[in-house]
N, CA and C atoms as an extended XYZ file, in Angstrom:
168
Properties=species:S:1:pos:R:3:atomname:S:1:resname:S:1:resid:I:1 pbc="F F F"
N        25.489      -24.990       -2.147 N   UNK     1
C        24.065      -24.937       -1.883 CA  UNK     1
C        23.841      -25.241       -0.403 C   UNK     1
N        23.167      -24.308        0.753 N   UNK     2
C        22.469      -24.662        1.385 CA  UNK     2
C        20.950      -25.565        1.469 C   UNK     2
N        21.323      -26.103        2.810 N   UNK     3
C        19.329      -26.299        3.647 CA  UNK     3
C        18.921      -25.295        3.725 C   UNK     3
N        17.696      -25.039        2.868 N   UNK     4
C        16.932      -24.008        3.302 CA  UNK     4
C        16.157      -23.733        4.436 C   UNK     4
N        16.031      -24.627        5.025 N   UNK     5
C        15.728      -24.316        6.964 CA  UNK     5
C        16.788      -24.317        7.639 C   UNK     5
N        17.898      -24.388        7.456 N   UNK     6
C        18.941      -23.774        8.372 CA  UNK     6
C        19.469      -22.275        7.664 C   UNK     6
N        19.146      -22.015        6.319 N   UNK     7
C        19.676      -20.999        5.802 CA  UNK     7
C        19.458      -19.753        6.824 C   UNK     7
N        20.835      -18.801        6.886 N   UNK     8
C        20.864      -17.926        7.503 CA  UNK     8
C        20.102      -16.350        6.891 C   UNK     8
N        19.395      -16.062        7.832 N   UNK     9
C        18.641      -14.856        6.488 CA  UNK     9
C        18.858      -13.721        7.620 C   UNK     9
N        19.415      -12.572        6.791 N   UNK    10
C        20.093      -11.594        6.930 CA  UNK    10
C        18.775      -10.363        7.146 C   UNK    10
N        19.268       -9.423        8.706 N   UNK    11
C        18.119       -8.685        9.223 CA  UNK    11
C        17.806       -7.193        7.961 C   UNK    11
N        18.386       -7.590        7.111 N   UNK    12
C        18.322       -6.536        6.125 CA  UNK    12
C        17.375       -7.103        4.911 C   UNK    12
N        17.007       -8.466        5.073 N   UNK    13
C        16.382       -8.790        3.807 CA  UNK    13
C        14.929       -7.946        3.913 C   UNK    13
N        14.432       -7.254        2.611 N   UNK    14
C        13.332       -7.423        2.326 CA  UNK    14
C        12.058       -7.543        1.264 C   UNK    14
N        12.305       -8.664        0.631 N   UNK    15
C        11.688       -8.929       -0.109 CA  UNK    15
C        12.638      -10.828       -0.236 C   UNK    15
N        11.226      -11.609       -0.032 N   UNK    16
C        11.738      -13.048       -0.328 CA  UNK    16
C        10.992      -13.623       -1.620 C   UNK    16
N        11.730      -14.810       -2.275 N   UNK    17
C        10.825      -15.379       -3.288 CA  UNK    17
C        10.911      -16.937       -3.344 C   UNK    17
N         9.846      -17.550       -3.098 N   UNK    18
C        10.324      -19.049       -3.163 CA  UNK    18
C         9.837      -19.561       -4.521 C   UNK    18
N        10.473      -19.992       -5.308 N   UNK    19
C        10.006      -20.588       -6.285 CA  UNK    19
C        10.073      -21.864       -6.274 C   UNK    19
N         8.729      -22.554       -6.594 N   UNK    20
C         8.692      -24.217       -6.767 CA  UNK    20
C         9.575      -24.692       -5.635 C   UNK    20
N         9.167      -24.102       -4.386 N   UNK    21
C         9.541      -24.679       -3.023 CA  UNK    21
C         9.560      -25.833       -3.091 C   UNK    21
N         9.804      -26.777       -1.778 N   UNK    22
C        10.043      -27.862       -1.439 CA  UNK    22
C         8.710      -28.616       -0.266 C   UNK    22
N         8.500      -29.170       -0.015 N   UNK    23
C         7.449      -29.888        0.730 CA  UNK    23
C         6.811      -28.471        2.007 C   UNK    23
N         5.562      -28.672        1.897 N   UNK    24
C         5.277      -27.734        3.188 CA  UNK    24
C         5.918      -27.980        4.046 C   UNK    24
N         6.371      -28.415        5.043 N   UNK    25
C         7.197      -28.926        5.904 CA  UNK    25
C         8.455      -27.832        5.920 C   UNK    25
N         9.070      -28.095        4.610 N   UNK    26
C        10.460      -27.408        4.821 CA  UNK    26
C         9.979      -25.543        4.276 C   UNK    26
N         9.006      -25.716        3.517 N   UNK    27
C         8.505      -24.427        3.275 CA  UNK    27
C         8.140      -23.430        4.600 C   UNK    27
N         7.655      -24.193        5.628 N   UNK    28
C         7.436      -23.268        6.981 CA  UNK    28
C         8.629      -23.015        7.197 C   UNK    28
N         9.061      -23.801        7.723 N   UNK    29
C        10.210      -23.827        8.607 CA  UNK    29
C        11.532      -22.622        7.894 C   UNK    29
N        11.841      -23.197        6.458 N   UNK    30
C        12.397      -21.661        6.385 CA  UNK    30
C        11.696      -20.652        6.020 C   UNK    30
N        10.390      -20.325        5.825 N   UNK    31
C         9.769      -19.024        6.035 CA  UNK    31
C         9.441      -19.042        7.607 C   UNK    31
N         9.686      -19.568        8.679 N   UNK    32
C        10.084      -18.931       10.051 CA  UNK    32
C        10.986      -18.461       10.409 C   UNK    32
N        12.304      -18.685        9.677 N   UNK    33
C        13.418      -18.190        9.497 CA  UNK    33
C        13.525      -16.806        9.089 C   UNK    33
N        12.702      -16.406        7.740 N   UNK    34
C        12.355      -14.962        7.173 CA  UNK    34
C        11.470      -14.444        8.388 C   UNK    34
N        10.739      -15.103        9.213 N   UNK    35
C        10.149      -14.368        9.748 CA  UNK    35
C        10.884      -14.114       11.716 C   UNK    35
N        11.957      -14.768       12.008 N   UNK    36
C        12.485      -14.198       12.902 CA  UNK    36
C        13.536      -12.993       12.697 C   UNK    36
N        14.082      -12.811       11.296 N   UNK    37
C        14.763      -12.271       10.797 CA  UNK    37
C        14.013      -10.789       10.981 C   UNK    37
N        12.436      -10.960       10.464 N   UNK    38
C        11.666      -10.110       10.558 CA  UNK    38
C        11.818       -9.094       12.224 C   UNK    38
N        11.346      -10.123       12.438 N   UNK    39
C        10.798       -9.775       14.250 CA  UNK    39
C        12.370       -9.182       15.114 C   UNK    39
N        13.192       -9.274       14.780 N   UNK    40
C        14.248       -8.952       15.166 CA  UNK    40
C        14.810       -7.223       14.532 C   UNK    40
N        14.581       -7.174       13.254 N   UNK    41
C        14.637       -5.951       12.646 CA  UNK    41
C        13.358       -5.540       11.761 C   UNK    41
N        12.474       -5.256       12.904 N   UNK    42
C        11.280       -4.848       11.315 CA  UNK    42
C        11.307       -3.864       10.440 C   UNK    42
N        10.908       -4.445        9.302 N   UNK    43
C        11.297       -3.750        7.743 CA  UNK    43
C         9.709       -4.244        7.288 C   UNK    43
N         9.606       -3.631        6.182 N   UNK    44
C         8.580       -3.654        4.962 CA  UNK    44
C         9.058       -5.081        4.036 C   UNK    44
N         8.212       -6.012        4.293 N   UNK    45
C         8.768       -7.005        3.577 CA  UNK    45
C         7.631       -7.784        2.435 C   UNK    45
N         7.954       -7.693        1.472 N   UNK    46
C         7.746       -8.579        0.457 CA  UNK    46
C         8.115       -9.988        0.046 C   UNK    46
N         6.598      -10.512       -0.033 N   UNK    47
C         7.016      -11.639       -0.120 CA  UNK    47
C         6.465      -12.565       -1.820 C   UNK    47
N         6.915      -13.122       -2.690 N   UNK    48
C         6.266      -13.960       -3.198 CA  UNK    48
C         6.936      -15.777       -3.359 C   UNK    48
N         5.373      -16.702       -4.338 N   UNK    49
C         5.730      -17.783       -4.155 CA  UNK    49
C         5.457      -18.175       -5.267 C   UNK    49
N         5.980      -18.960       -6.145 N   UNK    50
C         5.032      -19.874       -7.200 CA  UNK    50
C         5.616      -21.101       -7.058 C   UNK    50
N         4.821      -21.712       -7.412 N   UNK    51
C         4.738      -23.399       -7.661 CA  UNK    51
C         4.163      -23.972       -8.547 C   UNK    51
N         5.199      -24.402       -9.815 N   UNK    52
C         4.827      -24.166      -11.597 CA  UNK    52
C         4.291      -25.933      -10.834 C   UNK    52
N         4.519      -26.753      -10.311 N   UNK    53
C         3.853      -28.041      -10.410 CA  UNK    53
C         2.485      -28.345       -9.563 C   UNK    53
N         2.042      -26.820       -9.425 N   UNK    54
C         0.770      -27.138       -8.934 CA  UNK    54
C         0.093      -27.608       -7.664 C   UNK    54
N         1.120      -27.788       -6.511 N   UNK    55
C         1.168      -28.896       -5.562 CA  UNK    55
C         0.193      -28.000       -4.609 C   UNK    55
N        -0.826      -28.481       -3.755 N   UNK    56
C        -1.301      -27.988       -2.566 CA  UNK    56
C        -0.788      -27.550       -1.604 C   UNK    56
């Protein structure tokens, strides 16, 4: 198992899904990751999120 803010995300991804992420905090930080990945090779990207515990 990786950190998901150091996780390496590949210029081919497109489509991400976070489920029942982890604190906003670490939630940016690796969706800035998806998003330099982005900016480096732009693609059509999909994204979704859920969070079954409801959290703000």
């Amino acid at each position: 198992m990786q950190n998901a803010e150091q996780y390496p995300v590949s210029t081919e991804v497109d489509r991400v899904f976070f489920f029942n992420p982890f604190s906003v905090e670490i939630l940016q930080k690796a969706f800035a990751r998806v998003m330099e990945s982005y900016y480096k090779k732009p693609l059509s990207l999909d994204t979704g999120f859920s969070d079954v515990f409801g959290r703000d």
